[in-house]
LOMIDREN-967337 format. One line per field, with one value per residue (C-alpha): residue number from 1; residue in three letters; x, y, z. Coordinates in nm, 2 decimals, padded with zeros to 4 digits. Example, Ala and Ser with C-alpha at 12.3 -4.5 7.8 and 13.67 -1.06 7.14 Angstrom:
// residues 2
pos <- [1|2]
code <- [Ala|Ser]
X <- [01.23|01.37]
Y <- [-00.45|-00.11]
Z <- [00.78|00.71]
***
This chain:
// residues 460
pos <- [1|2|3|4|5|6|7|8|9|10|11|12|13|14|15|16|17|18|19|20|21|22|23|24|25|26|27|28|29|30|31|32|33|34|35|36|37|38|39|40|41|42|43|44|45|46|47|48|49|50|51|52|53|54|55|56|57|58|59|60|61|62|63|64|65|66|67|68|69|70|71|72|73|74|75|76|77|78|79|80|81|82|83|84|85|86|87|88|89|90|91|92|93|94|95|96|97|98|99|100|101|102|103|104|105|106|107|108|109|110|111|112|113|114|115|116|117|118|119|120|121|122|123|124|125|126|127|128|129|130|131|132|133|134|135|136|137|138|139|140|141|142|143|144|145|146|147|148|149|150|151|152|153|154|155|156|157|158|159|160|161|162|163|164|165|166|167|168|169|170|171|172|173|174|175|176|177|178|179|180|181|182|183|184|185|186|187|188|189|190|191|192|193|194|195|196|197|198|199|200|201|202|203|204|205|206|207|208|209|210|211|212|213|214|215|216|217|218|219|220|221|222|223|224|225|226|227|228|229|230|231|232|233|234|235|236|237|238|239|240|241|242|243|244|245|246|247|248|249|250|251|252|253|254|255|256|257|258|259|260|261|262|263|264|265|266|267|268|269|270|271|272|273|274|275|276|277|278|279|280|281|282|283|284|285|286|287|288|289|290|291|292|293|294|295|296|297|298|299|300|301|302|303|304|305|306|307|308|309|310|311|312|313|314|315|316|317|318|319|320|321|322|323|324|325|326|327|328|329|330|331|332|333|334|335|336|337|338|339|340|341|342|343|344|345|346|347|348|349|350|351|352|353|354|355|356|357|358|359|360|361|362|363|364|365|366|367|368|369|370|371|372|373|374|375|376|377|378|379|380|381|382|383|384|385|386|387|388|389|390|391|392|393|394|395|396|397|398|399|400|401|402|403|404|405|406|407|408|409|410|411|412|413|414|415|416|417|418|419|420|421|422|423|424|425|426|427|428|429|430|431|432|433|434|435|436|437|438|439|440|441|442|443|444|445|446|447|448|449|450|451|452|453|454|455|456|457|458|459|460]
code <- [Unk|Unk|Unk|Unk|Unk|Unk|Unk|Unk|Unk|Unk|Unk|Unk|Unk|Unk|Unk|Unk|Unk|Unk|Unk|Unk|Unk|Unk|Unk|Unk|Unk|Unk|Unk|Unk|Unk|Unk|Unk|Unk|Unk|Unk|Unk|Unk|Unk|Unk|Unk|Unk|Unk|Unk|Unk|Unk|Unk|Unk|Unk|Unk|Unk|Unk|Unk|Unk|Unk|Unk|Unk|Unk|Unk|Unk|Unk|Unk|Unk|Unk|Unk|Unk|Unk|Unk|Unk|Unk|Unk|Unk|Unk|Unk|Unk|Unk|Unk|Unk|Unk|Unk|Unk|Unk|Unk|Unk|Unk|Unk|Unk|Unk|Unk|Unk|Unk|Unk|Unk|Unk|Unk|Unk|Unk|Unk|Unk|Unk|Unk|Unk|Unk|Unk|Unk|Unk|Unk|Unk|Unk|Unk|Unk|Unk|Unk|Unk|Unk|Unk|Unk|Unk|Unk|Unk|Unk|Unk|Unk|Unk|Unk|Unk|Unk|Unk|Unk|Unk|Unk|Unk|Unk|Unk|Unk|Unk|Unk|Unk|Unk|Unk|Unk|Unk|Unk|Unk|Unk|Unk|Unk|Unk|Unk|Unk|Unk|Unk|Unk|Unk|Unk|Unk|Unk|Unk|Unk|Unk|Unk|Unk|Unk|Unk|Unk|Unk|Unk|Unk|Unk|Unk|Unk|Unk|Unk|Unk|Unk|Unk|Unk|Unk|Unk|Unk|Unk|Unk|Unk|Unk|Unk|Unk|Unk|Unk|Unk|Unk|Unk|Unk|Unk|Unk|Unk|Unk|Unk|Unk|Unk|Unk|Unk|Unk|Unk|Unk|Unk|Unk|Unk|Unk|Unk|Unk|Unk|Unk|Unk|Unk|Unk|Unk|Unk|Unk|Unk|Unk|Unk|Unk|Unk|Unk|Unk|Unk|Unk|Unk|Unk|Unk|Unk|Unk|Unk|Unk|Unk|Unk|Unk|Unk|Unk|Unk|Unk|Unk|Unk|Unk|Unk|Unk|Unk|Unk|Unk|Unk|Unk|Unk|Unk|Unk|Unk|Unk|Unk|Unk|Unk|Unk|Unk|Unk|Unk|Unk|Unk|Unk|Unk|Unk|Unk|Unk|Unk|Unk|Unk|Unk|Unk|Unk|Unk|Unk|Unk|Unk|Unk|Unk|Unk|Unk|Unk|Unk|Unk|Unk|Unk|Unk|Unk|Unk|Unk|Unk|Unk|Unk|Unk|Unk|Unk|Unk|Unk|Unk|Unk|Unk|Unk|Unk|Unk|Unk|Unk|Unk|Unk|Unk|Unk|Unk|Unk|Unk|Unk|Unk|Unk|Unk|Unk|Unk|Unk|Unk|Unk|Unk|Unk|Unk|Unk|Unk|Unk|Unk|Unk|Unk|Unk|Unk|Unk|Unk|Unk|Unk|Unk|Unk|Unk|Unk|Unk|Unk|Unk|Unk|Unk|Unk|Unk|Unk|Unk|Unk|Unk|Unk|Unk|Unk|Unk|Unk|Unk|Unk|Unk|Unk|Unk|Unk|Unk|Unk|Unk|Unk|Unk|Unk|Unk|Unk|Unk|Unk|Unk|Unk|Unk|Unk|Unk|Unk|Unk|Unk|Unk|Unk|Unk|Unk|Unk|Unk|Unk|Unk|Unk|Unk|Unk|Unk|Unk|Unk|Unk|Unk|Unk|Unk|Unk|Unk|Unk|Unk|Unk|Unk|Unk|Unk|Unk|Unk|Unk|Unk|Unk|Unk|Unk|Unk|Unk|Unk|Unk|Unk|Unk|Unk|Unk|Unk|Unk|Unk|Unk|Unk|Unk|Unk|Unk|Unk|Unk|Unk|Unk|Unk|Unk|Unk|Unk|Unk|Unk|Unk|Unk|Unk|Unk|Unk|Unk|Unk|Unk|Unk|Unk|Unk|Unk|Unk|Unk|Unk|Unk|Unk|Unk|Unk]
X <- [01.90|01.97|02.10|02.45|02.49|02.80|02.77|02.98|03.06|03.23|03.64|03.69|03.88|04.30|04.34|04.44|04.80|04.58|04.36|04.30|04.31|03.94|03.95|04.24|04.03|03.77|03.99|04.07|03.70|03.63|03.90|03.92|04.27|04.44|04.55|04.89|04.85|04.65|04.96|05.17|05.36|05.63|05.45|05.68|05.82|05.61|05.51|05.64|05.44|05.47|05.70|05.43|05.56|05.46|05.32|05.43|05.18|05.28|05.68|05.70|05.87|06.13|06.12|06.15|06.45|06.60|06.57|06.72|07.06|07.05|07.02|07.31|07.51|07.46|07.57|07.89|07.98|07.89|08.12|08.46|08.46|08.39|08.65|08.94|09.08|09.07|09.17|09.49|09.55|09.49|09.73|09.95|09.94|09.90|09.62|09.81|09.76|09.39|09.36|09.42|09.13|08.93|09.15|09.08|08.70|08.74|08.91|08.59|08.39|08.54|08.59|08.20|08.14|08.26|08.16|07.81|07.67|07.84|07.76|07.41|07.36|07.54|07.33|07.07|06.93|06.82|07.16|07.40|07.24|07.26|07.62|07.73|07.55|07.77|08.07|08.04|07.93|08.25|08.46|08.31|08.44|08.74|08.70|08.57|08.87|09.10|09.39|09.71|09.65|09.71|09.45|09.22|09.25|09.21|08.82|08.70|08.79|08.52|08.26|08.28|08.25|07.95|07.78|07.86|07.65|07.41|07.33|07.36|07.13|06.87|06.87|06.75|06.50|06.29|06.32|06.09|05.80|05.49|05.59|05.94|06.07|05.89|05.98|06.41|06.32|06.23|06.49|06.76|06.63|06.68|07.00|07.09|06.91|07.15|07.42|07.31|07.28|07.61|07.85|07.63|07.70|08.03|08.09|07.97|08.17|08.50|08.42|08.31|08.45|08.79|08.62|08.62|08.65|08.30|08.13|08.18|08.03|07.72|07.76|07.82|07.51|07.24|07.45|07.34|07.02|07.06|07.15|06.86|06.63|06.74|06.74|06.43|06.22|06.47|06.42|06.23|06.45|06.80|07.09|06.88|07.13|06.95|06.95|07.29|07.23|07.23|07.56|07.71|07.61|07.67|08.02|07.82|07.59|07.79|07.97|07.70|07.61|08.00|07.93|07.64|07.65|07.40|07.55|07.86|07.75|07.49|07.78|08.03|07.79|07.68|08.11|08.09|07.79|07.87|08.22|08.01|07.83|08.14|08.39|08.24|08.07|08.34|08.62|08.38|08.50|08.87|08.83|08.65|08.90|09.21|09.11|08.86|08.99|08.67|08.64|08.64|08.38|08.14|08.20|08.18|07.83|07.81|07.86|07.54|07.38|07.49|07.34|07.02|06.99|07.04|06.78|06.51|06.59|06.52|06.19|06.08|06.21|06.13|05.79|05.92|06.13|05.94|05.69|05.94|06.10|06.43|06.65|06.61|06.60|06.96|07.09|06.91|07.01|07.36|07.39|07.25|07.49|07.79|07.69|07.67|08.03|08.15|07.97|08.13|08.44|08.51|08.28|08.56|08.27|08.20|07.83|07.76|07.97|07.75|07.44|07.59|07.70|07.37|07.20|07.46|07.31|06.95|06.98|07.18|06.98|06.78|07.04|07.10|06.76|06.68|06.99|06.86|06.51|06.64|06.90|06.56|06.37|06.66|06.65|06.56|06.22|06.32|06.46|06.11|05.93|06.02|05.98|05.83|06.07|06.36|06.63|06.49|06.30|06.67|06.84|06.60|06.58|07.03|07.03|06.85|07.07|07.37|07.26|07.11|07.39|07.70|07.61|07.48|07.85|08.05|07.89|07.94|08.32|08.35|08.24|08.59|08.78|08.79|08.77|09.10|09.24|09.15|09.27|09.65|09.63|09.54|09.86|10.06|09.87|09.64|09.22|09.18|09.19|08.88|08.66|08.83|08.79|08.42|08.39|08.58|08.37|08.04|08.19|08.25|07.88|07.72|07.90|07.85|07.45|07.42|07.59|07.27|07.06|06.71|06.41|06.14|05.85|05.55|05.28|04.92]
Y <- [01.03|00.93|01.17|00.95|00.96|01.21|01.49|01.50|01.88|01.93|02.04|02.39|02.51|02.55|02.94|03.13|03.34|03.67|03.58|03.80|03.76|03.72|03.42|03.28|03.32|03.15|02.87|02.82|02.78|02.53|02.29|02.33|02.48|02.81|03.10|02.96|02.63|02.79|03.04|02.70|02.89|02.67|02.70|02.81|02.52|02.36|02.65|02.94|03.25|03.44|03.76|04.02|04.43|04.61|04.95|05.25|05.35|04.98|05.07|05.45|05.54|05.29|05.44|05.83|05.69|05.56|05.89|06.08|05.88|05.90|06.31|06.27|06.12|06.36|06.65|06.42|06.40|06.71|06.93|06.85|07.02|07.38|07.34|07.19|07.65|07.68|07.28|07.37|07.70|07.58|07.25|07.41|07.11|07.08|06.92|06.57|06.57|06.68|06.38|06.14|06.24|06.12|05.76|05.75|05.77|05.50|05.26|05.26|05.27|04.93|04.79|04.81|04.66|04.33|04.28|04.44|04.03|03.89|04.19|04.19|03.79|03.87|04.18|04.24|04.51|04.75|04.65|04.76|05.08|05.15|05.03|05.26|05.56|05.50|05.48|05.80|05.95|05.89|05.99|06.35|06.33|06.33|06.60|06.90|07.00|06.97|06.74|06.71|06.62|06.28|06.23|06.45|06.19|05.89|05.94|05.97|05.63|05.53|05.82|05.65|05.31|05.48|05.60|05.31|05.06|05.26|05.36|04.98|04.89|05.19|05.17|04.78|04.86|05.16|04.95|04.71|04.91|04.98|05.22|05.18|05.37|05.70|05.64|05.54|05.94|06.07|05.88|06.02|06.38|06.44|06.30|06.58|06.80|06.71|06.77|07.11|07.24|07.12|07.35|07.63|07.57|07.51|07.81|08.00|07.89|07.89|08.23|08.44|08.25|08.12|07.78|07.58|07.24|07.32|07.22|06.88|06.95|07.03|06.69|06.54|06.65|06.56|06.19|06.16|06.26|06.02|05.69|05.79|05.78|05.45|05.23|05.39|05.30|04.95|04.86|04.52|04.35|04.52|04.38|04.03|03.78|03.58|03.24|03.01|02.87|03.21|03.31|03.00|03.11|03.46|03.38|03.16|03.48|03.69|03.51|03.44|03.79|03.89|03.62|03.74|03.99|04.23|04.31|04.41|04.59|04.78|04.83|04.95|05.17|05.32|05.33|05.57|05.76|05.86|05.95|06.19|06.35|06.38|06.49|06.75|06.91|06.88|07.01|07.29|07.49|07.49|07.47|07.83|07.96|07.80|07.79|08.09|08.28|08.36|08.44|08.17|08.31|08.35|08.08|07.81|07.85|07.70|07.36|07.40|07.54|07.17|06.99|07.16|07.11|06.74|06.73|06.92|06.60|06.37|06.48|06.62|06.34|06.03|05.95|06.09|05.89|05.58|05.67|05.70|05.40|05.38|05.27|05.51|05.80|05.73|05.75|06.07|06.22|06.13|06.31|06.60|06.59|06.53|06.89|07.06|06.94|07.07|07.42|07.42|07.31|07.62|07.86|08.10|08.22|08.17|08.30|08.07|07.77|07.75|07.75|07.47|07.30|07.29|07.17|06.86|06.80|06.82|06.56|06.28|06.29|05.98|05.76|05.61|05.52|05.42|05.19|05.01|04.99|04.81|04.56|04.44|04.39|04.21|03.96|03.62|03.56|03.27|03.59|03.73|03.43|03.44|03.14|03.15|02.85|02.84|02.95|03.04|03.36|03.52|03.28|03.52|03.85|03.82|03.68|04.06|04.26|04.09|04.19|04.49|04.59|04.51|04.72|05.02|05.01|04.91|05.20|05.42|05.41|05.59|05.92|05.90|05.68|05.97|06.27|06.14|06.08|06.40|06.57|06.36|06.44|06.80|06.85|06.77|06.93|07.15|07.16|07.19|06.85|06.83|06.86|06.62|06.33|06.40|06.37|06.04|05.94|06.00|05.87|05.52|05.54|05.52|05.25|05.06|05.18|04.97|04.64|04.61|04.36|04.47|04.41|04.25|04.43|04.22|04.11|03.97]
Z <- [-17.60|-17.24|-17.00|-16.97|-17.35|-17.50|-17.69|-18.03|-18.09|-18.42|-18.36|-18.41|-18.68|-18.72|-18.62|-18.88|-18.87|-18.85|-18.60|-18.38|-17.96|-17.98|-18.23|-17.99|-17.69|-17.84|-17.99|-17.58|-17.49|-17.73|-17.67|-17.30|-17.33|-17.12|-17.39|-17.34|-17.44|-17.78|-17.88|-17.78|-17.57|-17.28|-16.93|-16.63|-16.42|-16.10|-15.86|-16.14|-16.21|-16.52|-16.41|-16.42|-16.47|-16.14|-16.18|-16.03|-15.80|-15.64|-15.59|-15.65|-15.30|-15.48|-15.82|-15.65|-15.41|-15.69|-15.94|-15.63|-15.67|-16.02|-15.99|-15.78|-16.00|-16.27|-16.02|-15.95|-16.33|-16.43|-16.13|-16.21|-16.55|-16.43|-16.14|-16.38|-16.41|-15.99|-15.93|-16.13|-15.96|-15.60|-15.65|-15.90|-16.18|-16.54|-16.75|-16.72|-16.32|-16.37|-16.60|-16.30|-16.13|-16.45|-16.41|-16.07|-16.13|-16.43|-16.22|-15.99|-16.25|-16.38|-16.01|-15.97|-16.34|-16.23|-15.87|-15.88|-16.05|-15.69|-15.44|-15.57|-15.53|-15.21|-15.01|-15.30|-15.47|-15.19|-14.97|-15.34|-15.38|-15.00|-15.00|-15.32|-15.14|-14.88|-14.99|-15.27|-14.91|-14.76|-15.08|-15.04|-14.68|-14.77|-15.12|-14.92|-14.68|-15.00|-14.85|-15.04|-15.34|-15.37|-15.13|-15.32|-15.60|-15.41|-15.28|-15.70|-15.71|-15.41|-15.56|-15.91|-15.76|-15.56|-15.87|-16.03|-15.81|-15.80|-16.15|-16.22|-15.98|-16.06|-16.39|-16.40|-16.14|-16.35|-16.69|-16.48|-16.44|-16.62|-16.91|-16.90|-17.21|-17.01|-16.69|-16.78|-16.98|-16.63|-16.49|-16.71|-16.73|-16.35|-16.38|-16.64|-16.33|-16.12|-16.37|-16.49|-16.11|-16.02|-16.28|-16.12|-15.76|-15.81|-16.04|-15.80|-15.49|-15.70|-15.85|-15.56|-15.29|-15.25|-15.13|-15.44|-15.20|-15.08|-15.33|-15.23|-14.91|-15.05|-15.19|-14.86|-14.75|-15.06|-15.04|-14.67|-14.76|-15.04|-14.79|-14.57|-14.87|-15.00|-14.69|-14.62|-14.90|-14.97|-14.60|-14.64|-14.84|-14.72|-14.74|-14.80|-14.96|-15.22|-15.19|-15.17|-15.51|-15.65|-15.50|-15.67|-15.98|-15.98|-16.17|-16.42|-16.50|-16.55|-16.78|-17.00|-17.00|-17.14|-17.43|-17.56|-17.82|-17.76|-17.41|-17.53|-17.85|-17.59|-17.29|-17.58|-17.71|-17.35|-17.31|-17.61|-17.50|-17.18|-17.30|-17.53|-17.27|-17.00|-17.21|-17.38|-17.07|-16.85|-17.09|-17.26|-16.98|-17.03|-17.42|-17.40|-17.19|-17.34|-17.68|-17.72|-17.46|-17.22|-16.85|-16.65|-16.37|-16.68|-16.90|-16.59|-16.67|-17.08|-16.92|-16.74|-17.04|-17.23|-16.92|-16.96|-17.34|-17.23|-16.95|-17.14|-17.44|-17.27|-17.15|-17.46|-17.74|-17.50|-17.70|-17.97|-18.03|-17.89|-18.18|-18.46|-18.40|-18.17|-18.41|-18.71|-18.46|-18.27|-18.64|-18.73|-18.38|-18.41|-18.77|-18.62|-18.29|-18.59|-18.78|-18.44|-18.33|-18.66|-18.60|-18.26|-18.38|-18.69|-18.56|-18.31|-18.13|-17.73|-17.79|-18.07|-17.94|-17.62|-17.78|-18.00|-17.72|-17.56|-17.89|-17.91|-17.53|-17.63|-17.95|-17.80|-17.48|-17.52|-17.63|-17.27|-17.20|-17.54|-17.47|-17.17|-17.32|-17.57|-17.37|-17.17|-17.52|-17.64|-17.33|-17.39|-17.27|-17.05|-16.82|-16.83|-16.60|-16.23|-16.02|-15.71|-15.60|-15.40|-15.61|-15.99|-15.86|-15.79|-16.03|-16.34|-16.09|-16.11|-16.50|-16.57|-16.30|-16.50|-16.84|-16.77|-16.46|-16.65|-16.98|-16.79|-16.56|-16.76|-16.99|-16.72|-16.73|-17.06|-16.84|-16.67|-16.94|-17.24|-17.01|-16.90|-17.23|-17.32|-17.02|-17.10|-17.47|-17.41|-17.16|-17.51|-17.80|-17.62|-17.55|-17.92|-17.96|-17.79|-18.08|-18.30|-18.04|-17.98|-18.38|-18.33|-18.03|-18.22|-18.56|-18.33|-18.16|-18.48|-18.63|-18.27|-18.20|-18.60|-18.47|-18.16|-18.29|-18.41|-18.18|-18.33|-18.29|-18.12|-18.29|-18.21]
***
């Protein structure tokens, strides 16, 4: 046979369903194809690269900037419940004027829900978080002197529009990483730091001081050292616009993430969740004092002790759960969160009732992360390929802030939205009806958490 004559190799066979990676890889080899053409699977457009999951070692001055805000935010939610008995003495107001804060808060909440898909196409991820630092910086400005009281209500409004821009943008950012179901658990347990430290400062200050008000001057400060920290660590791509074909599409995005279902049944279930977690540790407080008639200076620290039970739950049940399989686990938590609220609810003890109230903390506390791990599973895989061209590398980076962004805000919003409606139906019937709205809160989250649709699990 001459040198120029061709060589006839038999065709390898059809793979088989079962094959495994190695039979795939060797499929490739024999027909001259990449691994992606032998799985069939769509290349990326001209000058695309597949979007590839950074590790942390590669962003973790981002991921640890980021954490800090979050922590910040749980010592935001978590204060006001503890300082509802002196907020009510110093102003001289009922239940129903306390309740306004809570509105206030949920107004931002909703505010940043909606303009977080433009601000973000706008000044980008780095110049958001910066921006909602900022302004929660300047809402406890105006907290700690305690103005009128008017005035007092106004800044919540700027601090939940704060925390909500940031917790948008934060959250989105760690379920990018390498490991994310782990690192959304850190994420979450230092924000149930931050909220079990802040019923302990601020019991402290209101009980042995007659500086309530400063509490949010110890806010002030960690929220400056919380804007140094982000534009620090954000400083290369602050307040970057992304490109103008982005901008003009920002409306389109956000749209399509408001029709698709499992945004909404996620962001209504988040809506619930956080209700959950606010109302009952920031109305624990007055419920033992109103309705089983303990001292404020020592139970101002049981809301701390639910904020603990949450923070040590999500550290401990994060692979746990993972493991077990999300789904079936949010269900069997919930049930347990259920008989613990109806312990709490017929047991007239204050010992026994905290110790109830922290467990109800420590079982639902990896619903949130559990939540966004999900929403990014549930993406379609289009979002998951990031161009390097000139407009679809932001065009898929601002489809995932949308999904992702718009659930965990919008989510977000139930921390002030049934803490107020508490707070207003509690100024007519009285706390008790505390425990029959976190029944119907977690009676409504399990019904919700079953319309997400199920993720497929992958498969070789």
């Amino acid at each position: 046979m001459s040198s120029t004559s061709t060589q006839i190799l038999p065709a390898p066979p059809e793979p088989k369903p079962t094959q495994s990676r190695t039979s795939v890889n060797s499929l490739a080899d024999g027909q001259n194809l990449t691994i992606r053409e032998a799985l069939d699977i769509e290349e990326p457009p001209a000058l695309a690269r597949v979007f590839e999951i950074p590790h942390v070692r590669e962003v973790k001055g981002k991921v640890f900037s980021t954490i800090f805000a979050v922590t910040i935010a749980g010592m935001n939610d978590a204060a006001l419940g503890p300082l509802i008995p002196y907020l009510q003495t110093s102003y001289s107001i009922g239940l129903l004027f306390v309740a306004i804060v809570y509105l206030a808060n949920f107004t931002g909440f909703l505010v940043a829900a909606f303009t977080n898909n433009h601000l973000t196409a706008r000044i980008g991820m780095g110049g958001v978080l910066v921006f909602g630092a900022v302004i929660q910086t300047i809402a406890y400005a105006l907290n700690f002197w305690k103005p009128p009281y008017p005035l007092f209500v106004v800044p919540f409004l700027f601090s939940g529009m704060g925390v909500a821009f940031q917790d948008a943008q934060a959250n989105t950012f760690v379920a990018n990483v390498n490991n994310a179901h782990r690192w959304l658990g850190i994420l979450h347990a230092l924000y149930g730091a931050g909220a079990l430290v802040a019923p302990l400062i601020a019991t402290t200050l209101a009980a042995r001081t007659p500086y309530w008000h400063y509490f949010y001057l110890v806010m002030l400060g960690v929220a400056i050292v919380n804007v140094g920290c982000l534009a620090w660590t954000f400083r290369k791509d602050l307040f970057k616009p992304m490109s103008a074909g982005v901008k003009d599409t920002a409306t389109a995005e956000l749209k399509e993430a408001l029709s698709q279902r499992a945004t909404w049944a996620v962001a209504l279930f988040f809506f619930f969740y956080v209700g959950v977690e606010v109302t009952s540790g920031g109305w624990v407080v007055e419920f033992l004092i109103s309705v089983r008639h303990g001292t404020p200076s020592k139970v101002g620290y049981v809301a701390s002790g639910f904020w603990s039970g949450l923070t040590l739950g999500r550290v401990l049940l994060a692979d746990i759960t993972h493991k077990l399989g999300e789904r079936r686990m949010v269900f069997a938590y919930t049930a347990m969160a259920m008989a613990f609220q109806l312990m709490y609810w017929f047991i007239p003890s204050v010992i026994v009732n905290a110790v109830l109230v922290s467990l109800i903390g420590f079982v639902i506390a990896p619903f949130f992360p559990v939540g966004i791990n999900i929403l990014t599973k549930l993406l379609r895989r289009e979002l998951h390929v990031a161009a390097v061209g000139k407009s679809r590398t932001k065009t898929t980076k601002l489809e995932k802030l949308t999904f992702v962004g718009f659930s965990a805000t919008f989510g977000q919003a139930g921390s002030a939205a049934f803490p107020f409606l508490t707070g207003a139906i509690a100024s007519k019937k009285g706390v008790i009806v505390l425990q029959p709205i976190m029944m119907g809160l977690l009676a409504g989250m399990t019904v919700l958490w079953a319309l997400i649709p199920r993720v497929k699990r992958p498969t070789q």
